[in-house]
C-alpha positions as CSV (number, residue, x, y, z in Angstrom):
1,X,1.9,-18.6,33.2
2,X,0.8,-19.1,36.1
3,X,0.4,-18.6,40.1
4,X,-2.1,-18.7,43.6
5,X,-4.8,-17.0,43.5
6,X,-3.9,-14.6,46.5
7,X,-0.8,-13.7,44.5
8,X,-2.6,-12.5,41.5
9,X,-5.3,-11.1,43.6
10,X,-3.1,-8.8,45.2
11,X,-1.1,-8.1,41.8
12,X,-3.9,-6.8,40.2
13,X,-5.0,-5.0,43.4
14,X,-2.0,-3.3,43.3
15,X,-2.0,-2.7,39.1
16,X,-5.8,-1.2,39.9
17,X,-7.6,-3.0,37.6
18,X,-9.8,-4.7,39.8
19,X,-11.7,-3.4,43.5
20,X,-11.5,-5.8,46.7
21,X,-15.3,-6.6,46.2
22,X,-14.9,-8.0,42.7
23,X,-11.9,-9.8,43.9
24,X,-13.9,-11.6,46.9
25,X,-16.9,-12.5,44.3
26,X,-14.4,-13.8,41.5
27,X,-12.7,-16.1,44.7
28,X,-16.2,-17.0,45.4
29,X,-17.1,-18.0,41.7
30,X,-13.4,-19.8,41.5
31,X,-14.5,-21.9,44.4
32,X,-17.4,-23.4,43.1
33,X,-16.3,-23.8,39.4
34,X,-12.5,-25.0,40.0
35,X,-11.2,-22.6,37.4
36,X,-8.2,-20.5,38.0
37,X,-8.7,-17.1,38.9
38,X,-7.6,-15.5,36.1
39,X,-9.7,-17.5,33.7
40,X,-12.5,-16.5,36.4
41,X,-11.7,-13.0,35.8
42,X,-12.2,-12.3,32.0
43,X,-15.0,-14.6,31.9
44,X,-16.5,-12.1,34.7
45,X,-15.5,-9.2,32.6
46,X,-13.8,-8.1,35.3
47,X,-10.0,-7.4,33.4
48,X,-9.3,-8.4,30.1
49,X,-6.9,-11.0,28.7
50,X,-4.6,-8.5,27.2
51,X,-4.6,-6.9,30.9
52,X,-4.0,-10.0,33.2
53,X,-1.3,-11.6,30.5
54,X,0.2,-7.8,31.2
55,X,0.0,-7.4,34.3
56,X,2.0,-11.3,35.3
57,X,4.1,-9.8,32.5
58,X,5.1,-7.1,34.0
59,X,5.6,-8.7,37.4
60,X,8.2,-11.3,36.1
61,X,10.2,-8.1,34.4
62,X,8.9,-9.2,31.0
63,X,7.6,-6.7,28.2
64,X,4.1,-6.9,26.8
65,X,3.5,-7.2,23.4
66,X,0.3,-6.9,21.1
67,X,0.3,-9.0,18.3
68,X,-2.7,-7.1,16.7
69,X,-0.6,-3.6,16.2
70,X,2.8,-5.2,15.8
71,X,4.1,-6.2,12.4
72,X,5.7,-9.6,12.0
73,X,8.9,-10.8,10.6
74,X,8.5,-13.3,7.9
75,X,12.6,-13.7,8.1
76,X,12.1,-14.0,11.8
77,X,9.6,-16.6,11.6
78,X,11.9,-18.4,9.0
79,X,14.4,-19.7,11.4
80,X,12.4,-21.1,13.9
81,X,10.6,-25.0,12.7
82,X,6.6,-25.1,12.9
83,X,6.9,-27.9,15.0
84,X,8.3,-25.5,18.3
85,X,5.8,-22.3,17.3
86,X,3.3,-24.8,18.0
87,X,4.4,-27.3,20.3
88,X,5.5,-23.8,22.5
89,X,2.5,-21.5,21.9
90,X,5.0,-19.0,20.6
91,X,6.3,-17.0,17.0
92,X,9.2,-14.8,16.3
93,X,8.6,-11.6,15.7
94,X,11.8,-9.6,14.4
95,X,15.4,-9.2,15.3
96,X,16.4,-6.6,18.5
97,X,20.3,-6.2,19.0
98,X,21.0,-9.4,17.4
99,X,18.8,-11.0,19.4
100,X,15.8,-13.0,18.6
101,X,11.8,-11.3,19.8
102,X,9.5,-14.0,20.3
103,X,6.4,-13.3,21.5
104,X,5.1,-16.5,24.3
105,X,2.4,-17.6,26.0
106,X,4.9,-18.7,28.7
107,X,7.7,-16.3,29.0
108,X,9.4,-18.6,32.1
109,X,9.2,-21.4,30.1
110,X,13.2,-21.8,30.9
111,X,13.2,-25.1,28.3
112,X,10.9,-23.4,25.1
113,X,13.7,-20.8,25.5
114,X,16.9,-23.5,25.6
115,X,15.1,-25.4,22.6
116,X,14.6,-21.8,20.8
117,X,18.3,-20.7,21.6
118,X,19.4,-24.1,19.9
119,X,17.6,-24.1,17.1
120,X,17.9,-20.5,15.7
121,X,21.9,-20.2,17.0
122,X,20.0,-16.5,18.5
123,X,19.8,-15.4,21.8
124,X,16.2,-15.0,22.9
125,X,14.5,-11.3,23.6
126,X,11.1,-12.8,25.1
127,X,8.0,-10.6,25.2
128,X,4.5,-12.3,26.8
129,X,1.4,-12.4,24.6
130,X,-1.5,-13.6,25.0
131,X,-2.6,-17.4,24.0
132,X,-5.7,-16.0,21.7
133,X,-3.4,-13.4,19.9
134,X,-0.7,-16.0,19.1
135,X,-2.6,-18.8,18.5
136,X,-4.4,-16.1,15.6
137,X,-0.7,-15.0,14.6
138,X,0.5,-18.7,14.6
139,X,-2.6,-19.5,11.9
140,X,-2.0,-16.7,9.9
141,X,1.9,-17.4,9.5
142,X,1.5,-21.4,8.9
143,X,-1.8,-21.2,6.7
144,X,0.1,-19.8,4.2
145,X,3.4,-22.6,3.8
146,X,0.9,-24.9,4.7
147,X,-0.9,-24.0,1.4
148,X,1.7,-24.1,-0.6
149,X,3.1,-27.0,0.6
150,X,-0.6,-28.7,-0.2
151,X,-0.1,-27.2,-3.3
152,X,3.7,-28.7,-4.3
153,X,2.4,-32.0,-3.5
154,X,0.0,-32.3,-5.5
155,X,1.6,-30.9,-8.9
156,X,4.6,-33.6,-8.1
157,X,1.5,-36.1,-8.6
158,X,0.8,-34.7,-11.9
159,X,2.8,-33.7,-15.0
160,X,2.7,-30.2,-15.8
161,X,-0.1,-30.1,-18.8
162,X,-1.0,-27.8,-21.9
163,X,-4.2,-29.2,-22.3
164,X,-7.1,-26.8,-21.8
165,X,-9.4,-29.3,-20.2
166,X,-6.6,-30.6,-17.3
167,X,-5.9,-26.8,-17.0
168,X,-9.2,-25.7,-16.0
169,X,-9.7,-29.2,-13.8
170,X,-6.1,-27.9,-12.1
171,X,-7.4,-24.6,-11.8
172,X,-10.2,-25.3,-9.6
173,X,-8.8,-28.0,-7.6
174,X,-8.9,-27.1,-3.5
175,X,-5.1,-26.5,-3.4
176,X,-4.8,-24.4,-6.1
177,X,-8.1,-22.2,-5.3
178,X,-6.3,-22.3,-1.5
179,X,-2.7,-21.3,-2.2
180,X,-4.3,-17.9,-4.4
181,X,-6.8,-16.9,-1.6
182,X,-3.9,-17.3,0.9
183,X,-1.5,-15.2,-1.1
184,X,-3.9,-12.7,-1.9
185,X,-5.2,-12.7,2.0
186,X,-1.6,-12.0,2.9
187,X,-0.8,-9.1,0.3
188,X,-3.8,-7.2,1.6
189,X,-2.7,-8.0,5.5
190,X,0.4,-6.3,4.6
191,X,-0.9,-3.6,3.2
192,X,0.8,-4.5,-0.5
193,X,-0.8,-2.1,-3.9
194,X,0.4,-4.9,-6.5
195,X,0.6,-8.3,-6.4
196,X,3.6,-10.1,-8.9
197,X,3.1,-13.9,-10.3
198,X,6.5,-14.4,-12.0
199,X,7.2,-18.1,-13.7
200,X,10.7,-19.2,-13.9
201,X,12.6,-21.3,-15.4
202,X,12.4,-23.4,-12.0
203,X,10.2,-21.9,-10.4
204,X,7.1,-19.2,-9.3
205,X,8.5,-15.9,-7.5
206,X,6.0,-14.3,-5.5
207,X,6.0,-10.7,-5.0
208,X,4.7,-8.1,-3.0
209,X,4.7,-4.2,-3.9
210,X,4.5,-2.9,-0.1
211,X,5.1,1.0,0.2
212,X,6.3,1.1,-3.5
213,X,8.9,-1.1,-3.0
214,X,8.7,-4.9,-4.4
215,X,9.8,-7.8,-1.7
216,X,10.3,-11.2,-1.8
217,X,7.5,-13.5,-0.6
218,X,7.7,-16.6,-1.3
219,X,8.6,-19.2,-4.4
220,X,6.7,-22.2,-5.2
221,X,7.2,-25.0,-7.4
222,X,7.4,-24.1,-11.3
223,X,5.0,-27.4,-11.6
224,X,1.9,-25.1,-10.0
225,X,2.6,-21.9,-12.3
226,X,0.0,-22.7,-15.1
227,X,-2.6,-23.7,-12.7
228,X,-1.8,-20.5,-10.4
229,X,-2.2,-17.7,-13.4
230,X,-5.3,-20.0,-15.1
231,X,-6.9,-19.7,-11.8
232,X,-6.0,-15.9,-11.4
233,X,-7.6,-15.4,-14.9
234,X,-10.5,-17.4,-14.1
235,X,-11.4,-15.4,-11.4
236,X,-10.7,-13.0,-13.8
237,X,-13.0,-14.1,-16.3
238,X,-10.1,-14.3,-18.8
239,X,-8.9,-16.8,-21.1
240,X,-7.4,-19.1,-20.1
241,X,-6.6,-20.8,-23.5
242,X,-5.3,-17.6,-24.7
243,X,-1.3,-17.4,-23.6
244,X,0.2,-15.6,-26.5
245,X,-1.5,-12.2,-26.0
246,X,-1.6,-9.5,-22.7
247,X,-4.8,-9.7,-21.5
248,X,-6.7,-7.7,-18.7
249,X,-9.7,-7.9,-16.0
250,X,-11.2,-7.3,-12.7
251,X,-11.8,-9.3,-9.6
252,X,-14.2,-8.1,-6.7
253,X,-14.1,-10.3,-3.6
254,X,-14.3,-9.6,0.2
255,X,-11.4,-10.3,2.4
256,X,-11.3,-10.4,5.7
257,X,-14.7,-9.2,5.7
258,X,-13.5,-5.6,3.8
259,X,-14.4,-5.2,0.0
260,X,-11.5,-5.7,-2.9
261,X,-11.4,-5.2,-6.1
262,X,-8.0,-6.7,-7.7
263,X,-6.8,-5.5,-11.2
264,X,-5.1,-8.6,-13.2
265,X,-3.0,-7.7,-16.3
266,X,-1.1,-10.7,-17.7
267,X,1.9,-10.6,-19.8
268,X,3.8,-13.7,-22.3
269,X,6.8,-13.9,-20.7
270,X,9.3,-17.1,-22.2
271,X,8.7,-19.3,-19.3
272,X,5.0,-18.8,-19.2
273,X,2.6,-15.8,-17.8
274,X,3.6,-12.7,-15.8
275,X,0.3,-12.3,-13.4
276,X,-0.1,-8.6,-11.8
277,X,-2.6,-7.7,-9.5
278,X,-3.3,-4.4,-8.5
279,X,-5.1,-4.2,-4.7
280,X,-7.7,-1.8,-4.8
281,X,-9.6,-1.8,-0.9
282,X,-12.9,0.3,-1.6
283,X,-13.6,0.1,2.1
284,X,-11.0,3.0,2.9
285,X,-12.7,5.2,0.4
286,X,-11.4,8.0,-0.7
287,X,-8.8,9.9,0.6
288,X,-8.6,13.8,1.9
289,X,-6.3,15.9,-0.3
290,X,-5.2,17.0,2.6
291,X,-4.6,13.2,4.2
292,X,-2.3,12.7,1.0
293,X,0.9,14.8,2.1
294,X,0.2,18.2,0.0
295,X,2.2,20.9,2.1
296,X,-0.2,23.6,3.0
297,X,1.6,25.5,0.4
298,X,1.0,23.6,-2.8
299,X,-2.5,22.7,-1.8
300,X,-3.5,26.4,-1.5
301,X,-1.6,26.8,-5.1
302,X,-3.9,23.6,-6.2
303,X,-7.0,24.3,-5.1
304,X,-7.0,28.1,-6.8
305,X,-6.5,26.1,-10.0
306,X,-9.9,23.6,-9.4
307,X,-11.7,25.7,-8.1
308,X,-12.0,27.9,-11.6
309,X,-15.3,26.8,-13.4
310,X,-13.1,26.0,-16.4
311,X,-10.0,24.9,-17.5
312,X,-7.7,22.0,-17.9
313,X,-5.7,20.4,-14.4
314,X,-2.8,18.0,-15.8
315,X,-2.1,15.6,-12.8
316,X,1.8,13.6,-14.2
317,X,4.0,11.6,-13.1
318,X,5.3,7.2,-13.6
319,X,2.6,4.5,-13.1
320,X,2.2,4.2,-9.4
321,X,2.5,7.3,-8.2
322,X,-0.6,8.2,-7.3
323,X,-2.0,10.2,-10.2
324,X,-5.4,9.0,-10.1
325,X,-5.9,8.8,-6.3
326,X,-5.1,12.6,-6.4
327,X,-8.1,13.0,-8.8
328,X,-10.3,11.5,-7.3
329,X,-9.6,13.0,-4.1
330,X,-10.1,16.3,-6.0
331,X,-13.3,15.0,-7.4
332,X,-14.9,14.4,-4.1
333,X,-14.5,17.8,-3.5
334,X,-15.9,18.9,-6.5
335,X,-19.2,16.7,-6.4
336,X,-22.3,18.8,-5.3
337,X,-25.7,18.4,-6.5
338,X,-25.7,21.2,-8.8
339,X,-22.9,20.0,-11.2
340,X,-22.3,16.8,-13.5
341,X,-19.6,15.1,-13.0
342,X,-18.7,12.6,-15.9
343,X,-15.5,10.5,-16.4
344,X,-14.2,8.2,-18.7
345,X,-11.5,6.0,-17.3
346,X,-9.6,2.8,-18.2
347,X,-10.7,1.0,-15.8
348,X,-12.8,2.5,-13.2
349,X,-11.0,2.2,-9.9
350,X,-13.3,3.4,-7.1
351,X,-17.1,4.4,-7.8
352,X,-18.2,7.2,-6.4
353,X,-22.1,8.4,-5.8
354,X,-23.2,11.1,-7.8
355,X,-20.9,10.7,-10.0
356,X,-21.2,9.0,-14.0
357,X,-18.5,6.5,-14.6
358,X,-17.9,5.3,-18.1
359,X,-15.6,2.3,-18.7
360,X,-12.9,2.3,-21.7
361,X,-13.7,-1.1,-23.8
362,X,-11.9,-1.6,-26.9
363,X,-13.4,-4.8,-27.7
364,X,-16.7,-2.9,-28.7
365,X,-14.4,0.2,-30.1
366,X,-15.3,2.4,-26.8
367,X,-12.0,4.2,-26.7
368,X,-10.9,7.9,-24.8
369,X,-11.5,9.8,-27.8
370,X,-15.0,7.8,-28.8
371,X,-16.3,8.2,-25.2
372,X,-14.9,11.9,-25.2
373,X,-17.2,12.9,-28.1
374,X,-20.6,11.4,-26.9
375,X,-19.6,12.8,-23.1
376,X,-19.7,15.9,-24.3
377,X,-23.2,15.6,-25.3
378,X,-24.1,14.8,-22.3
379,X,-24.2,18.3,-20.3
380,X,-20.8,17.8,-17.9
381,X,-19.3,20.5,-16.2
382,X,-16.1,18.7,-14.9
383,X,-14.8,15.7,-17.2
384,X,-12.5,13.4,-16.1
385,X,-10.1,11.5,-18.4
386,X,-8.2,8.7,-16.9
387,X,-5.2,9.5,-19.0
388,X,-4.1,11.1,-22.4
389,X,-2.5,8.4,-24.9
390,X,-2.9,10.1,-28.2
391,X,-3.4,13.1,-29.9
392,X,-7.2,13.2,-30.8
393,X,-7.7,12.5,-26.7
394,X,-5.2,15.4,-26.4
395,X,-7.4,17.9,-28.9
396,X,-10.7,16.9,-27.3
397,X,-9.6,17.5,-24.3
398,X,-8.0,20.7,-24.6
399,X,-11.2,22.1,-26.5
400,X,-13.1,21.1,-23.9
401,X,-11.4,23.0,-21.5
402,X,-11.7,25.9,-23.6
403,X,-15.7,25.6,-24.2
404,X,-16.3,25.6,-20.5
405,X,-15.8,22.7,-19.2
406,X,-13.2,22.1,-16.5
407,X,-11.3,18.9,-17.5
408,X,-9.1,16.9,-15.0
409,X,-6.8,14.4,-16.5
410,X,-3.6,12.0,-16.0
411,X,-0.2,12.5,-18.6
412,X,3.3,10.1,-18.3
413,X,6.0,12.9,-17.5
414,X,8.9,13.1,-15.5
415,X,7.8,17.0,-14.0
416,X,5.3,19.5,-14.8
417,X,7.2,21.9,-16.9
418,X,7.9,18.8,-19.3
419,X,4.4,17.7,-19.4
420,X,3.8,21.1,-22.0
421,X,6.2,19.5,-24.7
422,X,4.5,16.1,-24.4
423,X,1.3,17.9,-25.1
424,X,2.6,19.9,-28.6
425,X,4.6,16.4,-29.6
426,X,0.6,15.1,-29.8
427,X,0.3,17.8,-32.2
428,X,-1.7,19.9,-30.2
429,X,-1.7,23.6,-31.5
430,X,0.8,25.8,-28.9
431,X,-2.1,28.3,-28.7
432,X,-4.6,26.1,-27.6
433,X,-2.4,24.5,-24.8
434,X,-1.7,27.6,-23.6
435,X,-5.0,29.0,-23.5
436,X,-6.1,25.6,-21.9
437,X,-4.0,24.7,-19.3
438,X,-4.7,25.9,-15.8
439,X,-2.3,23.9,-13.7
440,X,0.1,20.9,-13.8
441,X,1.0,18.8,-10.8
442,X,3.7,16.0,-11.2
443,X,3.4,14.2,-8.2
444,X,5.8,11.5,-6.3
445,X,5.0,8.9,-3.9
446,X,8.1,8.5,-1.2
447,X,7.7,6.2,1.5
448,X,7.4,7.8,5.5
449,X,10.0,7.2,8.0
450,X,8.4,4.4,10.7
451,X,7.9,6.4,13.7
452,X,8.9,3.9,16.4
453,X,12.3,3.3,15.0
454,X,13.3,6.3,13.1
455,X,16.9,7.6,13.9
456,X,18.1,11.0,14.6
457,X,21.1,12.6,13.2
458,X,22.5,15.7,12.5
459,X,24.0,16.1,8.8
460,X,27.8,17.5,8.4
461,X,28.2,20.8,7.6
462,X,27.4,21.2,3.1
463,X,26.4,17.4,3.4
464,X,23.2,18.1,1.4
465,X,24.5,21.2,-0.6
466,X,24.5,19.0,-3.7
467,X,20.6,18.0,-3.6
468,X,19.4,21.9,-3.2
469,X,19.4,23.1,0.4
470,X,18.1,25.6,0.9
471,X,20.9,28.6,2.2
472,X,18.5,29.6,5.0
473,X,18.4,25.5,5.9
474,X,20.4,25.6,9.3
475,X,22.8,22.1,9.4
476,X,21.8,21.8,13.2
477,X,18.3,20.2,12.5
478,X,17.9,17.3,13.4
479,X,16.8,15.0,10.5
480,X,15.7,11.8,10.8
481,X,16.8,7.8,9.0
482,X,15.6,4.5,8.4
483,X,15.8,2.4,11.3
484,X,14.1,-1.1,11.5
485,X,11.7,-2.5,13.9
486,X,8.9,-5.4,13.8
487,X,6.2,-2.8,13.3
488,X,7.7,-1.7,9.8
489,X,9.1,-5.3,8.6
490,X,12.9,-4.0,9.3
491,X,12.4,-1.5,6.3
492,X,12.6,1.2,8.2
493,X,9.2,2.7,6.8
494,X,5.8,2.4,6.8
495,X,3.2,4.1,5.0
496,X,3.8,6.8,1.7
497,X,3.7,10.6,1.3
498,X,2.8,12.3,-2.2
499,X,5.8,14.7,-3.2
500,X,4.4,17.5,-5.5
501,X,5.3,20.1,-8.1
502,X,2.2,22.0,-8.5
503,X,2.5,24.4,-11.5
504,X,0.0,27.5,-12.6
505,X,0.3,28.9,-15.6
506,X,0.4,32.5,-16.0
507,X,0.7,35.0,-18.9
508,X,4.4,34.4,-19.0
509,X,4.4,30.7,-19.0
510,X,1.5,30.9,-21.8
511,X,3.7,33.5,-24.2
512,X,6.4,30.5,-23.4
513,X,4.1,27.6,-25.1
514,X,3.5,29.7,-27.8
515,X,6.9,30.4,-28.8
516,X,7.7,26.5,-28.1
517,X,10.1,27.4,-25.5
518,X,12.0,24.8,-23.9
519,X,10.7,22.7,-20.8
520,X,14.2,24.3,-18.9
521,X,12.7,27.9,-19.9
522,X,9.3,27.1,-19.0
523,X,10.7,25.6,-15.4
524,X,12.4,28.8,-15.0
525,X,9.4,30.9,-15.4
526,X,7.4,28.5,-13.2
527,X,9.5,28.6,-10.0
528,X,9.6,32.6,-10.8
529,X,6.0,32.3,-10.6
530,X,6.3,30.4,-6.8
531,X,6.6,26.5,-8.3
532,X,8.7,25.0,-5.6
533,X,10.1,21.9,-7.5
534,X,9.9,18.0,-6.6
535,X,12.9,18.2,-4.9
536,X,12.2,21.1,-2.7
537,X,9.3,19.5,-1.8
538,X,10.3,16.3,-0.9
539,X,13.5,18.3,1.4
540,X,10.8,20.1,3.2
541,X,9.3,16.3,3.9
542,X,13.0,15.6,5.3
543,X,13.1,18.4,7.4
544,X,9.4,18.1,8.8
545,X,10.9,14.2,9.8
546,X,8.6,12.7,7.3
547,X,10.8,10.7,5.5
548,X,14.8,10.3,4.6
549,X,17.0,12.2,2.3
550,X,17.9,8.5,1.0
551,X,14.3,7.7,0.1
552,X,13.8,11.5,-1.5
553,X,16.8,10.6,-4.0
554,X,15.3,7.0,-4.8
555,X,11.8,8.2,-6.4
556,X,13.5,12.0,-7.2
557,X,16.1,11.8,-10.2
């Protein structure tokens, strides 16, 4: 984009963001170099590039747009050849009104925009950008096909092999080591938790768990599967020569300069191995309890229950849901100088200072229980126990929580009330449960409402009768739905919000476990006692405009 200098001089005169004197000394300097102005100007320091490609935006009635906060549309980019992103400086962004956004170096650049329209059968929304952004974006968007085009070629060279040695030689050959630093580069871009490597029958599927929701990324040829999972579990330090069994490790690598550690768990499938990768990114540490989406309500009710000295805190709910990032949140609270902290996980996800971490390994027969019994030796005050499989983890945990020891642990349950049964089906005596428990949370993760593009509406009159509104619930709030925007991907969210059902057990509820009283008689008692259930939570979420009533009934049965 372009224009003279006394035009943009007096543009940006006129915007404020320069003074007449640096004006007349950037003219000066433009004289004796022969560069334009502008370039003169943000090599001065004078305005930035983001300002000046604003500023000529704005002038020729054309929206700026920051490629650095906005989120791009891999769909979008799909129907526009590589050949005009580059040849044009420019890369779809997402979908306005039926219309195509593409972000442009040169917005007036009447032909790019013919050749765009012709192509893509869209009309064209442009937005200016500037060159250094999309020439960034444009790398990041064709580093990735380009890899796995790399890739494709060079498996149709080779025949698809079971031999160990061609394996590990395909493994660590450039493409292959490219294509699974590129995908994994992408997944933590995009802010994915899990990672899926699925072989076909004709080909690899590519996954991405974003916001607990898994979307399509990509497939590649089912020639590269084998040497895409043997290089996954090499990284892995797995074996590779072993196909027939699950197998699990760790991965610890730095991406985009931030810390990783990536969870592989591979699983026989009949067209060859199922590769997961959970993303773990130590560098955002560990969350605030109250960052996570507690309501001022069930925190208060959650933090009477660690704060006790002793006692046992049941945190339950499906994989995923954010069971142990709730711990450990609770942990950090917990860790002062003057109390050991000991836990016994499977595996460790985040390490914390100050605090000991023991590592489940069955290979050298260091189970839950095992570790349990020599932990307890060691002088804790708070244990923590990733998770409670079988009964003897069950026993020693709840005797631990009876001999002084507060104990903080995981459980698979649907609610909290439930989580009491699962505990006496490990043939755990009723007394001692009762005696033992403190508090159990079962705990959601719904995805928040993006909050450029959310949509207002008011519901109709009994609409949400059904799914447990409240009576004194008026039907004139306005709640909020999924929209779609560039920022969010189109999903209409971005981002997730722990729903909670925090339960304390009181005399009642412990006379209850005693007599073996049903989980519908316990739940009774419970919301009696103040529990305000999953659902209730999650409505209060829709009415405070932090998510959708849609999303509340996908992750609440």
């Amino acid at each position: 984009m372009s224009g003279d200098s006394r035009h943009l001089g007096a543009l940006l005169l006129e915007e404020g963001l320069l003074t007449s004197d640096e004006l007349e000394a950037a003219v000066g300097s433009q004289h004796e170099s022969g560069l334009p102005l502008g370039q003169v100007l943000i090599d001065r320091g004078v305005v930035t590039e983001a300002q000046l490609v604003k500023a000529l935006g704005e002038q020729i009635g054309v929206t700026y747009i920051d490629l650095s906060e906005v989120g791009v549309d891999p769909s979008a980019v799909a129907v526009v050849p590589e050949y005009l992103i580059k040849r044009y400086t420019l890369l779809p962004v997402g979908f306005e009104d039926g219309r195509l956004v593409v972000a442009m170096a040169d917005p007036a650049n009447v032909l790019a925009i013919d050749d765009l329209r012709a192509v893509s059968g869209y009309d064209i929304l442009p937005r200016v950008a500037t060159r250094s952004d999309l020439d960034e974006a444009i790398r990041r968007q064709t580093h990735f096909d380009e890899s796995v085009s790399d890739l494709a070629e060079l498996a149709a060279e080779e025949s698809e092999t079971d031999d160990l040695e061609g394996l590990t030689v395909g493994a660590e050959d450039a493409p292959v080591v490219k294509l699974v630093n590129t995908i994994i580069t992408r997944a933590v871009n995009e802010r994915a938790s899990d990672i899926h490597l699925e072989p076909g029958e004709k080909d690899l599927r590519i996954r991405f768990r974003i916001d607990g929701v898994l979307h399509d990324v990509m497939s590649a040829p089912r020639t590269i599967a084998n040497a895409v999972v043997s290089r996954v579990k090499i990284m892995a330090d797995l074996n590779i020569a072993e196909r027939r069994v699950p197998q699990d490790g760790r991965i610890s690598l730095r991406v985009t300069n931030r810390p990783i550690d990536l969870r592989a768990a591979t699983l026989p499938g009949i067209f060859g191995e199922k590769v997961v990768l959970r993303i773990l990114d130590k560098s955002a540490g560990v969350a605030e309890l109250s960052d996570l989406g507690f309501s001022e309500y069930n925190l208060k009710r959650y933090e009477s229950a660690y704060s006790k000295p002793y006692g046992a805190i049941l945190v339950t709910g499906p994989t995923g849901s954010g069971k142990t990032t709730t711990l450990y949140s609770t942990l950090s609270i917990l860790n002062r100088p003057e109390v050991n902290i000991i836990t016994v996980e499977d595996p460790v996800e985040y390490r914390l200072t100050g605090i000991t971490q023991v590592q489940v390994n069955r290979k050298a027969g260091l189970f839950f229980a095992t570790a349990l019994k020599s932990i307890l030796r060691a002088d804790p005050d708070i244990v923590l126990i990733g998770e409670v499989r079988d009964s003897e983890t069950a026993q020693i945990a709840v005797e631990s929580a009876l001999t002084g020891h507060l104990v903080l642990t995981t459980l698979h349950t649907n609610d909290a009330p439930s989580s009491i049964g699962r505990l006496l089906d490990m043939d755990v005596e009723p007394f001692l449960v009762g005696s033992s428990i403190d508090a159990v949370v079962a705990q959601r993760l719904g995805r928040l409402l993006c909050s450029r593009c959310r949509v207002p509406y008011v519901p109709e009159e009994g609409a949400l009768d059904s799914l447990g509104w409240q009576p004194e619930w008026s039907y004139t709030e306005e709640l909020y739905k999924a929209g779609g925007c560039g920022v969010c991907s189109q999903t209409g969210y971005k981002g997730r919000v722990s729903i909670n059902e925090v339960m304390l057990v009181n005399e009642e509820i412990q006379h209850l476990i005693v007599e073996r009283a049903s989980a519908d008689r316990i739940a009774q008692a419970a919301r009696e006692y103040g529990m305000k259930t999953l659902r209730e939570d999650g409505l209060e979420k829709v009415r405070k405009g932090l998510t959708s009533v849609e999303e509340i009934l996908r992750v609440i049965a």
